[in-house]
N, C-alpha and C positions, 0 to 999 in steps of 0.2 A: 512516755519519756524516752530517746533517744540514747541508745548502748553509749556505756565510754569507755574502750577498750583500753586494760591498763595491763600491768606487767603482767599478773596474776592470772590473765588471758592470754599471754602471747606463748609460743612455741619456739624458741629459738633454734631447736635441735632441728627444724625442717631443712635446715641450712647448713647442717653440719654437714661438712666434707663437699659443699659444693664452693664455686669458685663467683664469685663477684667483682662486675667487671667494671668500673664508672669510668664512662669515660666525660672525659673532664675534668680538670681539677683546680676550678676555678674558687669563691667563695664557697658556695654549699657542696663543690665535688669535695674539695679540701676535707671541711666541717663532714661530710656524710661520712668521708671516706675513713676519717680520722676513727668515729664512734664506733661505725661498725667492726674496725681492726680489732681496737680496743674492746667490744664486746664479744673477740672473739674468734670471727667471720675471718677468711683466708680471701683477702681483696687484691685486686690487681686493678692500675689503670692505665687505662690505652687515651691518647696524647697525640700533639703534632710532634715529631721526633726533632731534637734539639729546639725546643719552644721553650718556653716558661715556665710552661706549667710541667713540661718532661723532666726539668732540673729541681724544679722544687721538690716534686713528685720523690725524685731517686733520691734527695738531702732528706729525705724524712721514709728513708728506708722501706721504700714500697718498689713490688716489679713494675714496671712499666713497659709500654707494649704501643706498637701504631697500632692506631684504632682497627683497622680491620683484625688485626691478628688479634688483640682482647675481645672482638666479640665473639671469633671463634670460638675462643676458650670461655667465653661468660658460661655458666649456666642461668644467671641473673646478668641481665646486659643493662645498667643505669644509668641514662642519658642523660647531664647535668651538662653540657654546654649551654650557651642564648639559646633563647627560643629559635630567632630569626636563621641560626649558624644549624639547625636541628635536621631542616630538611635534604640540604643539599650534602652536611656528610652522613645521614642518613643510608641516602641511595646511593652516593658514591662507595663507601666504605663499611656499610652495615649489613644491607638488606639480605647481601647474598651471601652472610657469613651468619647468619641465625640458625643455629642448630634446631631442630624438630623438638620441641619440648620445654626448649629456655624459655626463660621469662623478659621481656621488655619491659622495663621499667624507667617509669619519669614522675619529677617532682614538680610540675605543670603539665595540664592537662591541653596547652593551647592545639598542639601539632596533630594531636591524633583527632581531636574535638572538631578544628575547623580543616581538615581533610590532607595536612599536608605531608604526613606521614601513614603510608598505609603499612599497616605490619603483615606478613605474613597469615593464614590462620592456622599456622602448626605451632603457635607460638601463645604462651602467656600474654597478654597487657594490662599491668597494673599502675595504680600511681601509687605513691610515699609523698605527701608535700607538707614541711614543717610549716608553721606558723613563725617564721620569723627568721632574718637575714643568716647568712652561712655562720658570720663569728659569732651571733647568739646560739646559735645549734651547737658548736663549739662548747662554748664558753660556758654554756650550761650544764651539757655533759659533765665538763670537766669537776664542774662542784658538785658533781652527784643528783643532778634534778634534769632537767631537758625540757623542750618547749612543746607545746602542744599542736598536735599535726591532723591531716585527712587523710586517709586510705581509700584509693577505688579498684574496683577490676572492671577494663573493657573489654577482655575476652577471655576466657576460659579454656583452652583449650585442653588441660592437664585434667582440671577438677580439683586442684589446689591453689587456686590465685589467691584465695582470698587470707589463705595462711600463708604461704608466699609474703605477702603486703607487709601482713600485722607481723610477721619476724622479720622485716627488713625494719618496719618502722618502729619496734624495739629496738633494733641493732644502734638505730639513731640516736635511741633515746626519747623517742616521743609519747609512747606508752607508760614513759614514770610520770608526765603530768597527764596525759590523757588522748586517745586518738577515734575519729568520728568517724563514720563509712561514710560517702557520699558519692558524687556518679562523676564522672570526668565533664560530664557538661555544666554541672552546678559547682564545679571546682573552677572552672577558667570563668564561668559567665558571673561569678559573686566576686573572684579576685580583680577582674579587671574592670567589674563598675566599683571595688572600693578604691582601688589605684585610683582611679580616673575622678570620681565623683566625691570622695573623702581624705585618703589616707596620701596621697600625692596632689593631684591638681588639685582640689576643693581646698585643703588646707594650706596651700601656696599662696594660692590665688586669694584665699581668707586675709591673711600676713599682709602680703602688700598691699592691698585693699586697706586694710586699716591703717597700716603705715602713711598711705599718701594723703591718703585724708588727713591726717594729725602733719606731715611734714608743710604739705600744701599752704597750711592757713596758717604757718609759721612756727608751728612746737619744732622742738633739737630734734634732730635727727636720732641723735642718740639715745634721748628719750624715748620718741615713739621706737625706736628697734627695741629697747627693752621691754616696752608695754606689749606692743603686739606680736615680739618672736621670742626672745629670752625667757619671756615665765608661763611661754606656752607648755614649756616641759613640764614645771611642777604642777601644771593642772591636770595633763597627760597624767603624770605620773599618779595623782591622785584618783584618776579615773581609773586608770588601769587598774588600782589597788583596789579601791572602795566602791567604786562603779558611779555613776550619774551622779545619784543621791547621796553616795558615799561624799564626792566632793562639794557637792553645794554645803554640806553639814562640816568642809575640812574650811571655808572661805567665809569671808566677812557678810554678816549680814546685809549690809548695804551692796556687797559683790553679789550674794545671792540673787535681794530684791530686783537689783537691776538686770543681773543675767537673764534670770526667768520673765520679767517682763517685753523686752528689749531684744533679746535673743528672734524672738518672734518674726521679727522686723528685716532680719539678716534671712532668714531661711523662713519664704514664704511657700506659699500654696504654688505659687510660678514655680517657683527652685524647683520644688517636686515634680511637678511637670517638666522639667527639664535633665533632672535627672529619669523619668521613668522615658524620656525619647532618645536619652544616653543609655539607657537599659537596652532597649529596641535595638540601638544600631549593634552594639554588641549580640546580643542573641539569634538576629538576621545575617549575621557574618560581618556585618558592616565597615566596623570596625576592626574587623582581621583583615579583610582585601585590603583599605585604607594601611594600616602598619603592614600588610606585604609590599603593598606597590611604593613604601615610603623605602622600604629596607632595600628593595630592589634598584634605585633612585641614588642609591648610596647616603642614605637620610639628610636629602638638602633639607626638607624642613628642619628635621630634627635640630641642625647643624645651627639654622637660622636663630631658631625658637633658644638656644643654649647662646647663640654668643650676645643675645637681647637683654636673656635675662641674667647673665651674669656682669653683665654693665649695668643692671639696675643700682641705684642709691644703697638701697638695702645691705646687699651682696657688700657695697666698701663700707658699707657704715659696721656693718657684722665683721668683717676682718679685722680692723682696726677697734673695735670692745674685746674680742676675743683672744687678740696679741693681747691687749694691756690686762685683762682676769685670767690668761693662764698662756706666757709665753712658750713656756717648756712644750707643753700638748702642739701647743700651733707647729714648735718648729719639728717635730718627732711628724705630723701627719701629712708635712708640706716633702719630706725625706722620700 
C-alpha cells in the first residue's frame, strides 16, 4: 500500500527561519505563496519589476524582489512561472545566483525531466505539485482542508530533500488531504498524457463530438449544449464524490443500462491504441521537442487551433445559455 503523507508526518520547523523565494506570482505562485505566508513561512517573491504580477504581489503585502536578487536570497527558490517562460529566465536570471545548498523547487516536473533546465549539483531539486488549479489551492486552504498533491526529489545534495518537499508541501496545505512521493519523470509523463488524452483534449473533443451529431441531424443547439456540456459537471461532480460506481448507483436506471452498454462503442480497443502511441510520443521526448519548437514559433498553431475553436457553434450557443442562467457571474468574469 503506498504512504500518504499527512500533517502528522510533515516537519514544518525545517523551514523555520529560512527564506522562500517564488518566483512568480501568477495563479498557483499567488495560491502557494498565500498558504505558505499564512502557515507561517517568511516568503519573498521576485517578479518582472513594474509587472502585474509586482503590483499585486506588494497590494497583498509581500517583499518583492527582481528575479535574480530573490534567488539570491532563496534558501528555497520556487519556480512557479509557464513552463515554456522557465528555461530562458532560468539561465538568464537564476543559474548563477543559486547559493551552494538551496533548494530548487517546482510544481511541474517538465523542465528539469525533458532537460531544459540543468541545475547546478550544489544544489537541492525537489518538486511540490498540487492536484488542482491555483484558486482551488487557495480556496481550500482558506476553509481549513487543501487539495491533495506529489512530492519528488531529483537531487540530493544536502540529505534533506525529501523533508525539504513534505514541509513546503504542508506549508501548502497538501498534507491536510494527503501527499504521494513519486519521481519527476512519472509526475510530467502521467500529467500530460491526462491533459492530453482525458482531462483537456479527450474530453473537448468528447463534447463537441456529441454536440455535432445531435445539432447535425437537426436537434436545438441549445439542447444538445445542455445534454452533451452542461450536465457533464453533475456527473463530474458525482464521480468525483462517489467514484465510477458511486455514480452509476446516483443516475437513472435506464442512464446506467445505456452508459455501460453503449459507452463501449465510444472508447474502443483503437482509442487505447492511440492513446498508448500518445503515451510513447510523450515519454520519447516527442512531445516536448513538438511544444518547444511550437513555443519557440511564437505558438502559430496554438494561435490557429484557439481562434477555430472558439468560433465553433458550441462556444456561442454556451455564451448565450450562460448570460440567460446566471447574468451576474458572466458579467463579473468578462471584467
Amino acid at each position: 500500500m503506498i504512504k500518504v503523507y499527512r500533517d502528522a508526518d510533515i516537519n514544518l520547523s525545517v523551514l523555520k527561519d529560512k527564506t522562500i523565494a517564488i518566483i512568480g506570482y501568477g495563479s498557483q505562485g499567488r495560491a502557494q505563496a498565500l498558504n505558505m505566508r499564512d502557515s507561517g513561512l517568511n516568503v519573498i517573491i521576485g517578479a518582472r519589476e513594474g509587472g502585474f504580477s509586482w503590483k499585486k504581489a506588494s497590494e497583498e503585502a509581500f517583499e518583492v524582489y527582481v528575479i535574480s536578487e530573490a534567488a539570491k536570497m532563496g534558501d528555497v527558490v520556487h519556480l512557479l512561472i509557464p513552463d515554456q517562460m522557465q528555461p530562458e529566465v532560468y539561465d538568464t536570471e537564476m543559474h548563477e545566483n543559486l547559493r551552494r545548498g538551496c533548494t530548487l523547487s517546482f510544481s511541474h516536473a517538465f523542465n528539469i525531466h525533458f532537460g531544459q533546465i540543468v541545475p547546478p549539483d550544489y544544489v537541492d531539486v525537489i518538486m511540490i505539485a498540487p492536484k488542482g488549479p491555483g484558486v482551488t489551492v487557495r480556496e481550500a486552504y482558506t476553509r481549513g482542508s487543501g487539495v491533495p498533491g506529489l512530492f519528488a526529489v531529483a537531487q540530493d545534495y544536502t540529505g534533506r530533500a525529501k523533508e525539504t518537499a513534505l514541509a513546503l508541501g504542508g506549508a501548502v496545505g497538501l498534507s491536510r488531504v494527503g501527499m504521494i512521493e513519486t519521481t519527476f519523470r512519472e509526475e510530467v509523463e502521467t500529467d500530460l498524457f491526462g491533459e492530453q488524452a482525458v482531462l483537456c483534449g479527450g474530453v473537448s473533443e468528447l463534447i463537441k463530438a456529441g454536440f455535432e451529431t445531435l445539432v447535425e441531424v437537426g436537434y436545438q443547439p441549445e439542447v444538445a449544449y445542455y445534454e452533451c456540456l452542461n450536465e457533464l459537471k453533475l456527473i463530474v461532480d458525482l464521480i468525483w464524490s462517489k467514484g465510477l460506481e458511486g455514480m452509476w448507483c446516483s443516475v437513472s436506471n435506464t442512464a446506467e443500462y445505456g452508459g455501460r452498454t453503449k459507452g463501449k462503442m465510444i472508447v474502443t480497443e483503437e482509442t487505447k491504441k492511440t492513446m498508448k502511441r500518445m503515451l510513447e510520443d510523450i515519454q520519447t521526448g516527442r512531445f516536448a521537442r513538438e511544444w518547444i519548437m511550437e513555443y519557440k514559433s511564437n505558438c502559430a498553431v496554438l494561435k490557429t487551433l484557439r481562434k477555430r475553436d472558439g468560433d465553433h457553434l458550441i462556444e456561442k450557443v454556451g455564451k448565450r445559455l450562460r448570460e440567460v442562467a446566471c447574468p451576474e457571474k458572466v458579467s463579473r468574469d468578462q471584467q
